[in-house]
N, C-alpha and C positions, 0 to 999 in steps of 0.2 A: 906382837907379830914381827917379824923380818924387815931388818932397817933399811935392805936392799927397794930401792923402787920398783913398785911394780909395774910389768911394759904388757901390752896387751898387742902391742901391732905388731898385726897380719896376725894375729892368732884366729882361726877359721872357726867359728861357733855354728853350729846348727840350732834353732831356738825352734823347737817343738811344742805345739800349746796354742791356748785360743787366741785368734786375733783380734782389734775392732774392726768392723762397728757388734762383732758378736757381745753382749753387756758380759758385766760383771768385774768383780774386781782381780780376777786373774789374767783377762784380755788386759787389762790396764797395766797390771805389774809384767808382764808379755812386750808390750809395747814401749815399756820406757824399760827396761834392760835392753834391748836391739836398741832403743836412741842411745843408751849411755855407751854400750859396747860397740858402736861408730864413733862414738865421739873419741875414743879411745883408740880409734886406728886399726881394730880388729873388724874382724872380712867376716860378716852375720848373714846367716842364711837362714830365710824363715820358710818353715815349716807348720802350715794353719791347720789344725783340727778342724776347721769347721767347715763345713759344705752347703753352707746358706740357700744353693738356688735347690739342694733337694730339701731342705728343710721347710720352705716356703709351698711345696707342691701340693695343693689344697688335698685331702682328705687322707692321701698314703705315704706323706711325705714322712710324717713322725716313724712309721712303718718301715721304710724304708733306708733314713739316717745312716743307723748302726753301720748295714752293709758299705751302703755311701763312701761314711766316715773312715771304714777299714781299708778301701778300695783307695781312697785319696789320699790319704798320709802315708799306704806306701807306695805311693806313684813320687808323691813328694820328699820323700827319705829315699828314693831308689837316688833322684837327681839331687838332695843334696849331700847326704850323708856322707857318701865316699868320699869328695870333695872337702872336709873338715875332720879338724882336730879332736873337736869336743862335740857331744851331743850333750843340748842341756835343756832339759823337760819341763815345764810346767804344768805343774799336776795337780788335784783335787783330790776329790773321795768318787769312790767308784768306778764309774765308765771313764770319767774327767782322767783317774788313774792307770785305768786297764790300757785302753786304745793306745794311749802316748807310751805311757815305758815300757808293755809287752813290746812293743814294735822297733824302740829308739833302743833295747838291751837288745833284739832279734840282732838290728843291722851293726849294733856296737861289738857283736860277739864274732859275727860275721866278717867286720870290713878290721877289728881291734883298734877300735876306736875307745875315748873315754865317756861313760854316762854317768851324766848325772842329773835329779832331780833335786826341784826347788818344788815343796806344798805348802799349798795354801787351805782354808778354810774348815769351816770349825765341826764339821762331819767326822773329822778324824775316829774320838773315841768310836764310835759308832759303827762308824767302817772296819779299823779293825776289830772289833769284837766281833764284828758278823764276818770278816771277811781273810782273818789273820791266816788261815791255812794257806790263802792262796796268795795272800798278798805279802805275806813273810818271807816267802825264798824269792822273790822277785826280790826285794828291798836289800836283801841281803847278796845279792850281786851287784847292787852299784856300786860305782866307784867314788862316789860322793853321795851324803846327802844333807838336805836342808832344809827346815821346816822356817816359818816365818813367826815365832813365839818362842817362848820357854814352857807356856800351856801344851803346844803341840809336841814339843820335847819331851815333856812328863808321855804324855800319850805313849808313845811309839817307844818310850823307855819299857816299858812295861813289858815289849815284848823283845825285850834284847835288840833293840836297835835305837842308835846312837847317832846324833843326829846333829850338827852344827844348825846355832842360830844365827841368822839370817834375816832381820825384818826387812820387810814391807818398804819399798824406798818411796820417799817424793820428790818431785821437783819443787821444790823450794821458791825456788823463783816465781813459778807462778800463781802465788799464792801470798801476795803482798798483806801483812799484818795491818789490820784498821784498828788504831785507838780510837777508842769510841771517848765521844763527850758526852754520850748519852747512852741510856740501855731501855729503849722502847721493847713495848709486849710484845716482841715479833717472835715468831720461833719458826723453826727447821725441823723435818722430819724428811729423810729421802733414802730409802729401805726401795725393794723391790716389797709389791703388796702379794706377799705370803707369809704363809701361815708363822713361818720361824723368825720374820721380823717383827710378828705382832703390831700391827697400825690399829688394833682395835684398843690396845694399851693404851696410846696416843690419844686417841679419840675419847677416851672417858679420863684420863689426865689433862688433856684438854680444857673438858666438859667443867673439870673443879673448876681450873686453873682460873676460867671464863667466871663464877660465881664472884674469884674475890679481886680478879682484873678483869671487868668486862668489855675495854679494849683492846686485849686479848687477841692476837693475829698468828692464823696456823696457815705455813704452806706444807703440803706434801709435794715429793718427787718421787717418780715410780712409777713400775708397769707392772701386773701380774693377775694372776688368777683373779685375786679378793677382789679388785676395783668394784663390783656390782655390792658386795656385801659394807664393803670401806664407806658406800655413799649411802645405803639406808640404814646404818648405824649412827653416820655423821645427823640424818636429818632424823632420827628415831632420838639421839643427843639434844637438840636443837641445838648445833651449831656449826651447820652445813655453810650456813652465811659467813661467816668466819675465816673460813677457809678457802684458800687458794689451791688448785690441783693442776700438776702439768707432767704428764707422765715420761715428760723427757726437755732438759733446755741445753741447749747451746752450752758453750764452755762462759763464754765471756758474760752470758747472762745468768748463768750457776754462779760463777765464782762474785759474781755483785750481788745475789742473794746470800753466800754463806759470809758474806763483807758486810753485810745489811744485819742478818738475825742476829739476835741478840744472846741466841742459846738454840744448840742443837739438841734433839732427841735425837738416843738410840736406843730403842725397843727391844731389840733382838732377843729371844731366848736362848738361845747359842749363838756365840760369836767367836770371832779367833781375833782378827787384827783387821778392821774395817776399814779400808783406805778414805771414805768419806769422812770419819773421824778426824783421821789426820788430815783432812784437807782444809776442813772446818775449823778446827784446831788452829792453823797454823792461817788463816785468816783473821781471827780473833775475835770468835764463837765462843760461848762458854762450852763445855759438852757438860751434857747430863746424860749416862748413861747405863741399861742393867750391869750389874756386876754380875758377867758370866764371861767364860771362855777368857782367852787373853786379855780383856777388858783391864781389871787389874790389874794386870802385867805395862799395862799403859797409862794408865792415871791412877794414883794416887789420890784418893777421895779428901776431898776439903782443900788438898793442897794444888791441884792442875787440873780438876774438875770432878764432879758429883756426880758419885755412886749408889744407884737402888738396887732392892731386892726385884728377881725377873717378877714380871706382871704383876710389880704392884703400882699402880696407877696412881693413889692419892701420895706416896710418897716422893715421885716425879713430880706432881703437882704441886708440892706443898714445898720440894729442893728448888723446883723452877720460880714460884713467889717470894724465896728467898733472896735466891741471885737478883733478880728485879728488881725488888725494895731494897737492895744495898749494893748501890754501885761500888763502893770499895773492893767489897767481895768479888763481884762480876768482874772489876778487871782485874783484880789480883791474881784470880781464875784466870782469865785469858793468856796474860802477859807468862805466868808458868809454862800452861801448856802449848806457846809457842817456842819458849825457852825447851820442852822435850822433843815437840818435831823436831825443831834446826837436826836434831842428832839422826835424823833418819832423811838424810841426802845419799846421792853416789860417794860422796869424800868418806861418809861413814861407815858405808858395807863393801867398799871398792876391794879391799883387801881380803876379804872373808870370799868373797866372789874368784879371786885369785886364787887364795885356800882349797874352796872348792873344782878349782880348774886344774888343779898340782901345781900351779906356777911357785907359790912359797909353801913351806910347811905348815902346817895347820897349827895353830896355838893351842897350848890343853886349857885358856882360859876363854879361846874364844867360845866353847861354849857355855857360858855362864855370864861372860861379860855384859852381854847386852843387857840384863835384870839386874845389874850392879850399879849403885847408885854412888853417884862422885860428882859433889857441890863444887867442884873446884872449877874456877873460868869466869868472867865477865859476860853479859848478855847484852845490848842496846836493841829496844824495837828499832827496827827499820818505819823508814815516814811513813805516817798515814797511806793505806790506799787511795787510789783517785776514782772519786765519787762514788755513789751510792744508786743501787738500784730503786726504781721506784714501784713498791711493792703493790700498789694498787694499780699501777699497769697490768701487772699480773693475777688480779683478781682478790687485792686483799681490801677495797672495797664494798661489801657485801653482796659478792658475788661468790657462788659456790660454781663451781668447774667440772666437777667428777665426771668423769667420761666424756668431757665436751676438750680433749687437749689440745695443740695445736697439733697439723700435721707435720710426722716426723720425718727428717731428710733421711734419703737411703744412709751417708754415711755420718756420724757422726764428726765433729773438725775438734775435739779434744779426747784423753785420754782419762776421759772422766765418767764415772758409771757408778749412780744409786743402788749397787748391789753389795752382795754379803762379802766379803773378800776377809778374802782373805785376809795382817799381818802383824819379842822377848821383854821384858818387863822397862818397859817403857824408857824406851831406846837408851838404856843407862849409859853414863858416860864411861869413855873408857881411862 
C-alpha cells in the first residue's frame, strides 16, 4: 500500500446498514466501523435499515416491514446523503442487499457521490446463483467493492466481479486473552437456533462428549425459531440438566463466559467469517469448528484450531475429548489463534478501508493478501484476564433453562451478537 499516511478527517461518510440492538453480526461490524471512523476524525452519518417499532406491530408488522423499510431509508438518505462524500453500505444476501444499494447507487447517481459496499455473510453462492440477473449490473456500478473473505471473493469471482478483501474487524481490546491453568469440560455454543447453525449437531456432540466426560458443561447462546425443538431434543438426549440456556447476556457477562469455556462450538452449515469466532478466539477459547464457507480461510486445523466435517457430531465430540485430555494442545490452540485475531483490528484494514474510499490507490496484492500466510514478528500474550465467570450462576449446575431466559433489555450495551455474520484466510499477515 501507499507509504503516504492515511487522513480520514472530516471526510463525510454515510454508513448505510443495520444498527443495534437489531442482532446479527453485520449490526456489529456497522457499529464498530462508525466507532473506528470517529475515532479517525471523519464526520459519520448513520443511516439505519431497520424500523423496529413496525417490526414489533403484533400480527402485520412482518407484512408491513418491506414498505416501512423503503419509506425510512429514504427519508434517511434524503437527510444524509447529500451532506457526504462517500456512501458506504453494509450488505448481506437478498432484501439485506436490495434495500441498501438499490437506494445508496439511486441517491449516489443522483447527488455524484461515491458508493460503495462492504458484504457480509455466507448466503453469497446462493444468492447469486438465484439472483445474478439482477444483482449483477447493480454490483457492477459501484465504485468500490468488498467482501469480508477470500471464500466470498471466489464467489462473486465467478461472475466477473472483482472484489477487495476486507475482513471482519475487532476491537481487540476488548477481549483480554485468559491463560488458562486449567481446561475444565466447559464449552460454548452461541449460533442464533436455526436451522443453518445446526444446535441439534451440538446436542448429539454433546450427548457423546457427556459418555466419556460426564462432567461435561454445555452453555448455549441464542434466540430463534428452533428453541421449542433445541429443548426436546436436549431432554429426548438426556442431557437437558447439563446445559445452560440464555438467549441473550450482557457484554461483560458474554465476554466472562467466552474467558471461562474451555472450547467453542461452531455448528454452522454454511458460514463466511463469524464474528463470535473471533471473539472467542481472541479470548482464549479453543474453537472447534465445521470446515465450511470461510472457516478455513481462518483456522488452520491442528495448528489455531479444529476442524470437522459439517454435521458430523461424533467427530466434534471425539476433537473436543481431545483438546481436554491434553492441555498442551488446548493451549497451543489457543495462544495461535490469538496470535491470528491480533491481525484483524482497525490498524490492520484501516488502509484497505482508505482503498475502498479512493483515498490511496488500491494495491493489486491487496486482494489476496489477507489468505497469505507470513510467520514473521514476535507475539507476547497479554496478562491473564481478570476473573472468571461463575458458570453455575448461570445454570450450569443441573439446571436446564430452555425458554425460561432472563428478561431482555430493550437495548443491548455491546456490540456483540450470537449470529451468523458475517467475516480472508485467516487474517494472513502482511
Amino acid at each position: 500500500m501507499s507509504e503516504r499516511p492515511v487522513k480520514f478527517d472530516k471526510l463525510r461518510v454515510c454508513v448505510v446498514g443495520p444498527f443495534l440492538p437489531r442482532p446479527g453480526g453485520v449490526s456489529v461490524q456497522t457499529e464498530i466501523l462508525c466507532r473506528f471512523l470517529a475515532q479517525e476524525h471523519a464526520i459519520v452519518r448513520r443511516v439505519d435499515t431497520n424500523v423496529e417499532s413496525v417490526r414489533q406491530i403484533p400480527l402485520v408488522g412482518h407484512w408491513l416491514l418491506p414498505l416501512a423499510q423503503v419509506l425510512a431509508v429514504l427519508w434517511r438518505l434524503v437527510r444524509a446523503a447529500p451532506r457526504s462524500d462517500v456512501i458506504h453500505v453494509q450488505a448481506a444476501s437478498y432484501w439485506a442487499f436490495y434495500l441498501p444499494v438499490t437506494l445508496s447507487l439511486l441517491f449516489g447517481r443522483l447527488l455524484r457521490r461515491r458508493v460503495v459496499v462492504s458484504f457480509f455473510g455466507g448466503m453469497a453462492a446462493e444468492f447469486m446463483a438465484r439472483h445474478q440477473r439482477w444483482a449483477w449490473p447493480m454490483l457492477r456500478r459501484l465504485d468500490g467493492f468488498a467482501v469480508s473473505s477470500q471464500f466470498l471473493r471466489e464467489v462473486f469471482q465467478r461472475y466477473g466481479v472483482e472484489a477487495l478483501v476486507i475482513p471482519s474487524v475487532i476491537e481487540i481490546e476488548r477481549f483480554p486473552f485468559r491463560q488458562r491453568a486449567e481446561w475444565p469440560p466447559l464449552v460454548l455454543w452461541m449460533r442464533s437456533l436455526m436451522a443453518h447453525a445446526n444446535p441439534a449437531m451440538a446436542l448429539r456432540a454433546f450427548a457423546l462428549l457427556r459418555q466419556s466426560l460426564p462432567e461435561a458443561r454445555l452453555m448455549m447462546i441464542g434466540r430463534g425459531p428452533l428453541a421449542q425443538e433445541v429443548s426436546a431434543l436436549a431432554r429426548e438426549l438426556g442431557v437437558a440438566e447439563a446445559i445452560a440456556y440464555r438467549p441473550w447476556l450482557p457484554f461483560p457477562q458474554l465476554r466472562q463466559a467466552m474467558q471461562s469455556a474451555s472450547v467453542l462450538w461452531n455448528t454452522n452449515s454454511y458460514d463466511n467469517f463469524p464474528l463470535s469466532v473471533l471473539e472467542a478466539a481472541a479470548s482464549g477459547a479453543v474453537i472447534i469448528s465445521t470446515a465450511v464457507g470461510g472457516m478455513p480461510e481462518l483456522l488452520t486445523d491442528g495448528v489455531d484450531g479444529l476442524l470437522v466435517e459439517s454435521d458430523d457430531h461424533a467427530a466434534l465430540a471425539a476433537a473436543t475429548a481431545q483438546v481436554l485430555r491434553r492441555p498442551m494442545l488446548a493451549d497451543g490452540l489457543a495462544r495461535n489463534a490469538r496470535l491470528v485475531v491480533e491481525r484483524y483490528s482497525w490498524a490492520g484494514i484501516r488502509e484497505d478501508i482508505a482503498a475502498l474510499y479512493g483515498l490511496v490507490p488500491v494495491d493489486p496484492l491487496a486482494r489476496r493478501r489477507w489468505h497469505e500466510y507470513d510467520d514473521s514478528g514476535e507475539w507476547e500474550p497479554p496478562p491473564p484476564g481478570a476473573g472468571s465467570v461463575e458458570w453455575e450462576i448461570m445454570g450450569l449446575r443441573g439446571r436446564a433453562e430452555f425458554l425460561q431466559g432472563q428478561p431482555e433489555p430493550s437495548q443491548p450495551e455491546t456490540p456483540t451478537a450470537p449470529q451468523t455474520t458475517p467475516t480472508g484466510r485467516r487474517a494472513r499477515r502482511r
